[in-house]
Structure formats: structure tokens, C-alpha cells
C-alpha positions in Angstrom: 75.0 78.0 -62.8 71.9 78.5 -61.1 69.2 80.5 -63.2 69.7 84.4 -61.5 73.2 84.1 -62.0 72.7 83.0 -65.8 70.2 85.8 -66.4 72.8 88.6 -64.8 74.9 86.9 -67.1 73.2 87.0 -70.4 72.4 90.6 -69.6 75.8 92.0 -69.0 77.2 90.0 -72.1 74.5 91.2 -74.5 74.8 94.9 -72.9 78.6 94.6 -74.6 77.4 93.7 -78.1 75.0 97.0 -78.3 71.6 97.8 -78.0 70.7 96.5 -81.4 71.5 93.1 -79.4 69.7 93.5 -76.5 66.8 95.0 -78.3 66.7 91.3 -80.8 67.5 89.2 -77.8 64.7 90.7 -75.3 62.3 91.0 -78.6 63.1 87.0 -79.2 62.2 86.2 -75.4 58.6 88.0 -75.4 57.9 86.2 -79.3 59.1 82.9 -77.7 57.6 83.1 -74.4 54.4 83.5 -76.3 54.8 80.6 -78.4 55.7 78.3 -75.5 52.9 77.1 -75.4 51.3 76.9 -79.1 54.6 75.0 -80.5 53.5 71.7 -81.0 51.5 73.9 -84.1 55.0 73.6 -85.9 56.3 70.7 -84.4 55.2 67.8 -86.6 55.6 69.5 -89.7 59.5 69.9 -89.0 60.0 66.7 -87.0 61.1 64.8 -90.4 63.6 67.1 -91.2 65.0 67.5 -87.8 65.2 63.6 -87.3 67.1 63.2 -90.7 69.3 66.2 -89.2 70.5 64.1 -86.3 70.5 60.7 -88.3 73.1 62.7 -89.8 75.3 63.3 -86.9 76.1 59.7 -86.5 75.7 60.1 -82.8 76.8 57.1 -80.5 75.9 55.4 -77.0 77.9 58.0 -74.3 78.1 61.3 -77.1 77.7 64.5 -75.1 75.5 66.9 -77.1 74.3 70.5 -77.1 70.8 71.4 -78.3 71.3 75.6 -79.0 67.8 76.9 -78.8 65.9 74.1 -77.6 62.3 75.7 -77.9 60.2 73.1 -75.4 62.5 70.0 -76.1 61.1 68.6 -79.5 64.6 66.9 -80.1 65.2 65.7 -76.5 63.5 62.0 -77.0 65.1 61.3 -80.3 68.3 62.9 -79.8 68.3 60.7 -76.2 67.4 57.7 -78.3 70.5 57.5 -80.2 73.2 58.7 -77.1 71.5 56.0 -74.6 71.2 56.8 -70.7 75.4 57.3 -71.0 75.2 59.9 -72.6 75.0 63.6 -72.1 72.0 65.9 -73.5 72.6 69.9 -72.5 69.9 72.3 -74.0 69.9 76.2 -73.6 67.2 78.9 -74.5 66.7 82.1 -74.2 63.3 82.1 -73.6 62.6 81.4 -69.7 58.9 80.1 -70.7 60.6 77.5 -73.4 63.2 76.4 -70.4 60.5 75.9 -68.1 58.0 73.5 -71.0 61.4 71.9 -71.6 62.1 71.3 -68.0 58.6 69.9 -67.7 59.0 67.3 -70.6 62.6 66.5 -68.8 60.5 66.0 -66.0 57.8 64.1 -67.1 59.5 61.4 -68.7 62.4 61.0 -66.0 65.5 61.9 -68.3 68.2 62.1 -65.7 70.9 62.8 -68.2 69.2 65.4 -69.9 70.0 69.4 -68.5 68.2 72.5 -69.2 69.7 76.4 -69.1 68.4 79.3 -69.5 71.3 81.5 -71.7 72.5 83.0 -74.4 73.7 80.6 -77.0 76.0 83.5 -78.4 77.9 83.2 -75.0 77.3 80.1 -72.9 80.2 78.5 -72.1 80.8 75.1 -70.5 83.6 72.8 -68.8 84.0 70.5 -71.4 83.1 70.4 -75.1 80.6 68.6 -77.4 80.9 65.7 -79.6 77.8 67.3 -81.3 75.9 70.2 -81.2 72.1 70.5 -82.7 70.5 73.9 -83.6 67.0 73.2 -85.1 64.9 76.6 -86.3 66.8 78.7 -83.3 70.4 80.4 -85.6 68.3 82.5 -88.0 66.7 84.1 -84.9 69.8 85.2 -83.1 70.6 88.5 -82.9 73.8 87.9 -84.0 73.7 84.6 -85.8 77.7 84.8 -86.9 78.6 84.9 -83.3 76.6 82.1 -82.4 78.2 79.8 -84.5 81.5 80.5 -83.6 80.8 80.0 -80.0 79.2 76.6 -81.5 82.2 76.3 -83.2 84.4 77.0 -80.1 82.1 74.6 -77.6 82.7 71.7 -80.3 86.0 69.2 -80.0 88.0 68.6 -82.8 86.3 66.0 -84.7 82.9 67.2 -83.6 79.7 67.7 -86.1 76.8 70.3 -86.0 73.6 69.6 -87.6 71.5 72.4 -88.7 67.8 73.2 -89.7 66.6 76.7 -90.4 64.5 78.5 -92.8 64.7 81.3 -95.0 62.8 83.1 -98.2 62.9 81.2 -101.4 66.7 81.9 -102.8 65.8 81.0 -106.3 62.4 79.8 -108.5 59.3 81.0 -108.7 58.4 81.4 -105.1 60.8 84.4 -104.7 58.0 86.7 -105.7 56.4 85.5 -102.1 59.6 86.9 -100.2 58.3 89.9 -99.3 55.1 87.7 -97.7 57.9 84.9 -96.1 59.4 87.2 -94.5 57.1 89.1 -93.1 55.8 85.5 -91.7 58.9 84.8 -90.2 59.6 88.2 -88.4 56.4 88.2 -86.4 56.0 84.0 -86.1 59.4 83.9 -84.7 61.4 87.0 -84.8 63.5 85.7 -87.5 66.7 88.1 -88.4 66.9 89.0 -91.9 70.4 90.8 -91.1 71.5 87.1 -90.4 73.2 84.8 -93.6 73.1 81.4 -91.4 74.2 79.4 -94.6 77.1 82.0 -95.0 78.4 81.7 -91.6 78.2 78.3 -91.1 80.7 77.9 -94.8 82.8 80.5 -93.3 83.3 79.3 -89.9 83.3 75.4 -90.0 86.1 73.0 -91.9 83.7 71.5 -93.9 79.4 72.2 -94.5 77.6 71.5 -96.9 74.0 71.8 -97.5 71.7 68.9 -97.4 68.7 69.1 -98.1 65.7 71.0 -98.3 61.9 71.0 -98.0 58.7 73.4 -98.2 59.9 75.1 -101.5 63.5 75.2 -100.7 62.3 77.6 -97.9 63.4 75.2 -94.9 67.0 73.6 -95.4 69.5 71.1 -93.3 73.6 71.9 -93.1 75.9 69.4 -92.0 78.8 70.7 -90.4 82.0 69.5 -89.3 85.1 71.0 -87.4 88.3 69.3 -87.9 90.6 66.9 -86.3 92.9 69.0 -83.9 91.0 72.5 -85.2 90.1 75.0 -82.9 90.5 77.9 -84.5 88.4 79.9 -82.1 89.9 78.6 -78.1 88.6 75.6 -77.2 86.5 75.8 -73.6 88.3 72.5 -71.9 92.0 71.2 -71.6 92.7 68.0 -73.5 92.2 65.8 -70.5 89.0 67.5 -70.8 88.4 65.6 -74.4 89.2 62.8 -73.3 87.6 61.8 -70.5 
């Protein structure tokens, strides 16, 4: 899909869902677009984290896997380090000044199986699905979190794993009484969506999740997901032959 027709896209699919939607999604695109360039700031303090997140997914040589708010590409070099040139790396954004770093980076270091889009990760949809899909710091800034992850959910095959880093205000301990602060932090660093319960969904929605592990006062967290052998409780996207080619 070229990037016009993915734009009239997004906009008529977020149109349906209300202007509370549209009012998130387009407030997420200026926030981002203005990060774009400032996010290596962040980058090194999450990297850990985000490597142990996709240690965790077990990927190997040939996986086809979707990166669901991609930012600039942070996971692209170690996420391509564990599919090998076989495999399949799709990444998706919102934010057209995120694409456009993240094309850059593709660019830079020659990753010919690497793709970038410009979407909405609430309703892209694909051919074929994803042996893994990896959503670092990008579900508790949807506008509609829930939705997200069922398309996730959906764009997964049976058998397939999601690996999730996020943050949120303290949930328990002292550091609660800094909520108020944290979250004002997140809504203006990154538009963050406090009508969002990203640990709630993910439980709800997927066969088997479980939390594991967090970091920076228990405000930034991993999930490991996993949707079941022969599940797909919300449509798959692709025909069997699909799975397995």
C-alpha cells in the first residue's frame, strides 16, 4: 500500500471509532513527530528491557515479525539479529516523521528485509500473519489500546508470541504518591492514555500473559504473551496455506 492510500485509510477507519479517536490519534502524531528527532534521549535507558523482551520471544532464522509502533527503529538491528537476512521484519507508525527516521536507519544500514508503514496499528492488516509481534513503549499510547491488541491478536498465527514493554504510574509502594507527577510526565512526553489498562487487555485477550518483569520503580514493565495452538478467536488475516508457507 503506497503511503496516500495508507493515510486515506487510517483516516476513514479512525473517523468510525469517534472523535475521541481521531482527536488521540492526530494528538499522538504532532507529540511524536516532535520527538522524532530527540528519541535516542530515551533510547538507551529502555534498550535493556526491550532486548530481554525479544530474548524472550525465542525468535528463529526465517520468523516474520511485526514491530507495532516502531518509533525511529530502535528494535530493527537486534530484532534483525536474531531472524537472519531470511526473515521478515514489518514495522508501522503512526507518526509520518518516525516512518521517515526509521526508513532512514533501514536505509542506512542496507536491511533489504526490513519494511516500513505508515498506519494505524489498531487497523493495519496484512496478507499473512506473524510468528511474533513486538510493541515496545507504543500500546499505552493508543487511543484505543484494547483494540490494538486484538488486531495484534488477530495478525498473530496460532502458536505466535507478543512481547511487550510499556510504562505506567507506580501500582503499589511508596512511589504512588508521585502518580499525580508520572502521569502528568507521560501525557505531555508521549501522549500516554490514562483511559488505557494495557496489562488488563493483554490478560483478557491472549491465551496465556504473564508479567515479567519490571524496572524504574515498577513504573516500566515487560508482558510475555502467547496465543494458542489453532486459536484465533478474533479471524485470522490469511488462509492456512497462508501459515504455512
Amino acid at each position: 500500500m503506497n503511503t496516500a492510500a495508507s493515510r486515506n485509510a487510517n483516516t476513514a477507519a479512525s473517523s468510525d471509532r469517534g472523535q475521541g479517536y481521531t482527536d488521540h490519534l492526530e494528538r499522538s502524531q504532532r507529540v511524536w513527530d516532535r520527538w522524532s528527532d530527540w528519541y535516542g534521549l530515551s533510547e538507551k535507558d529502555f534498550e535493556p528491557i526491550r532486548e530481554r523482551a525479544i530474548d524472550r520471544l525465542d525468535l528463529q532464522d526465517g520468523d516474520h515479525v511485526l514491530d507495532v509502533g516502531c518509533g525511529p527503529g530502535v528494535n530493527f538491528a537486534y530484532s534483525r539479529s536474531q531472524i537472519g537476512s531470511e526473515g521478515q521484519l514489518v514495522a508501522v507508525d503512526y507518526s509520518p516523521a518516525m516512518v521517515e527516521n526509521a526508513t532512514d536507519r533501514v536505509d542506512q544500514y542496507g536491511w533489504e528485509n526490513v519494511e516500513v508503514r505508515q498506519a494505524d496499528a489498531t487497523t493495519v492488516d496484512f496478507d499473512e500473519q506473524f510468528d511474533a509481534v513486538i510493541a515496545t513503549l507504543s500500546l499505552g499510547v493508543m487511543p484505543d489500546a484494547h483494540s490494538t491488541i486484538e488486531n495484534i491478536y488477530r495478525l498473530l498465527a496460532p502458536g505466535g508470541r507478543l512481547a511487550v514493554v510499556d510504562v505506567r504510574p507506580a501500582p503499589s509502594g511508596p512511589l504512588r504518591l508521585l502518580n499525580p507527577i508520572i502521569w502528568r510526565v507521560f501525557r505531555w512526553y508521549a501522549n500516554w492514555n490514562p483511559e488505557n489498562d494495557v496489562t488488563e487487555s493483554l490478560h483478557h485477550v491472549f491465551d496465556e500473559c504473564e508479567l515479567a518483569e519490571t524496572v524504574f520503580g515498577t513504573t516500566a514493565y515487560a508482558m510475555d504473551c502467547r496465543k494458542s495452538n489453532g486459536s484465533d478467536r478474533f479471524g485470522g488475516c490469511c488462509s492456512q496455506s497462508d501459515i504455512d508457507r
